[in-house]
C-alpha positions in Angstrom: 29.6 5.5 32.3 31.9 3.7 30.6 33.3 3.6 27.2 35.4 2.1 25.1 38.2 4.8 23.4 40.4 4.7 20.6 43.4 5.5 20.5 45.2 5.9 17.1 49.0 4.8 17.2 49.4 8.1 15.2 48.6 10.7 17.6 45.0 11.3 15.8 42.2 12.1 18.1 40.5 9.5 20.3 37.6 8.5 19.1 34.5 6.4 21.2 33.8 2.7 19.8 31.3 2.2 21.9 29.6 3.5 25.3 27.0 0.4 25.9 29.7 -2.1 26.9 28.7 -5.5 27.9 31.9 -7.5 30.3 31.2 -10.8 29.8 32.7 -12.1 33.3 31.1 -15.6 33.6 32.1 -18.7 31.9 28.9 -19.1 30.6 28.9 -15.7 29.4 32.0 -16.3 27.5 30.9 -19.1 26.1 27.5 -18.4 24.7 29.1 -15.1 23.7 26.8 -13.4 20.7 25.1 -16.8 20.3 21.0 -16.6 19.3 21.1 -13.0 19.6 19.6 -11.1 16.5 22.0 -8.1 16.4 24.6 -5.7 18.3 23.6 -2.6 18.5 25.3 0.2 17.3 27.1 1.8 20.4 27.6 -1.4 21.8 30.6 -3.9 22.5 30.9 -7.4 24.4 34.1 -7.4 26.4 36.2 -10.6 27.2 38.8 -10.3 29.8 41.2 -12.6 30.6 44.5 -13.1 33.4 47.0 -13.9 31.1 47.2 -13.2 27.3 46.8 -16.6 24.7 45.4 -17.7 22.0 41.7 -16.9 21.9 39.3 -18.4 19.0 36.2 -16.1 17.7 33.5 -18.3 15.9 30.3 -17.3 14.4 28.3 -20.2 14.7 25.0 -19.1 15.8 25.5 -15.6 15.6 23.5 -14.2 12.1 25.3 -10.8 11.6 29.0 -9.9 10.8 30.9 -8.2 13.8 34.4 -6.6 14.2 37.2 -8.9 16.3 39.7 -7.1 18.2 42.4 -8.5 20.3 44.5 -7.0 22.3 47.3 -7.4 24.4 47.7 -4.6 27.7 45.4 -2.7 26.0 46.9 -2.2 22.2 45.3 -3.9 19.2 47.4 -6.9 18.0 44.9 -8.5 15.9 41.4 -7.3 13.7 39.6 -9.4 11.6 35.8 -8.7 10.1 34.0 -12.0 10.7 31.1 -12.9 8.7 27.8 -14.3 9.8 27.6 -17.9 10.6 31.0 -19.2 9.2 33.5 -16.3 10.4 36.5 -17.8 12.2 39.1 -16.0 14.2 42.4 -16.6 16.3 45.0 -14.4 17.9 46.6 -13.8 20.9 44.5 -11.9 23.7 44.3 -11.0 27.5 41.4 -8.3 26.0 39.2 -9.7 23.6 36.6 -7.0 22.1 33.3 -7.9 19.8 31.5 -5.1 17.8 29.1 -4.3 15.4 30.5 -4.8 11.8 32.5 -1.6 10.6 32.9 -0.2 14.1 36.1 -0.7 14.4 36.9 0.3 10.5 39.0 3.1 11.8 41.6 0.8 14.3 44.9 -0.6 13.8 47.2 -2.8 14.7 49.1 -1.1 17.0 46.4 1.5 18.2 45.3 1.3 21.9 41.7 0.3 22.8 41.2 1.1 26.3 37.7 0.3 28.7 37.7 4.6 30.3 35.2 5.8 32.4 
């Protein structure tokens, strides 16, 4: 199974952000993203992979819960925002962007790695 790890740029322990991950692979996918779903479950996390890192824009239209934003570039976290239901707005630069359940990601820096392991 896999799971999403991680990795504090301090040496710490590695810790497991999630183990239900979600890739979402299609356009359509990556469009609708968390769109008309009623919540994220706790273990879970909706993956975005790109080829090439660039800007990438988070909105929260549709989507009635607050979620964690991470983006990341080969695999360490170079932007984290807390987006709030409905109006949240984010933008960073991402090959790797990762979606969570608000206050998942509480423990993550920038800086930390954030890597998919099996």
């Amino acid at each position: 199974c896999v799971q999403l790890v991680h990795r504090p740029e301090s040496g710490g322990g590695s810790q497991v952000l999630a183990s239900n991950i979600e890739i979402a692979d299609s356009f359509l996918q990556q469009a609708r993203g968390l769109m008309f779903r009623r919540s994220l479950a706790d273990d879970s996390a909706l993956v975005f992979q790109f080829d090439s890192a660039a800007k990438r824009d988070v909105h929260m239209l549709f989507v009635p819960f607050a979620i964690d934003a991470l983006w990341l570039v080969d695999n360490k976290v170079v932007g984290k925002k807390r987006l709030k239901p409905w109006i949240g707005l984010g933008r960073e630069t991402a090959e790797t962007l990762l979606e969570l359940p608000a206050g998942a990601a509480d423990e993550v820096a920038v800086g930390d790695r954030v890597v998919l392991a099996e």
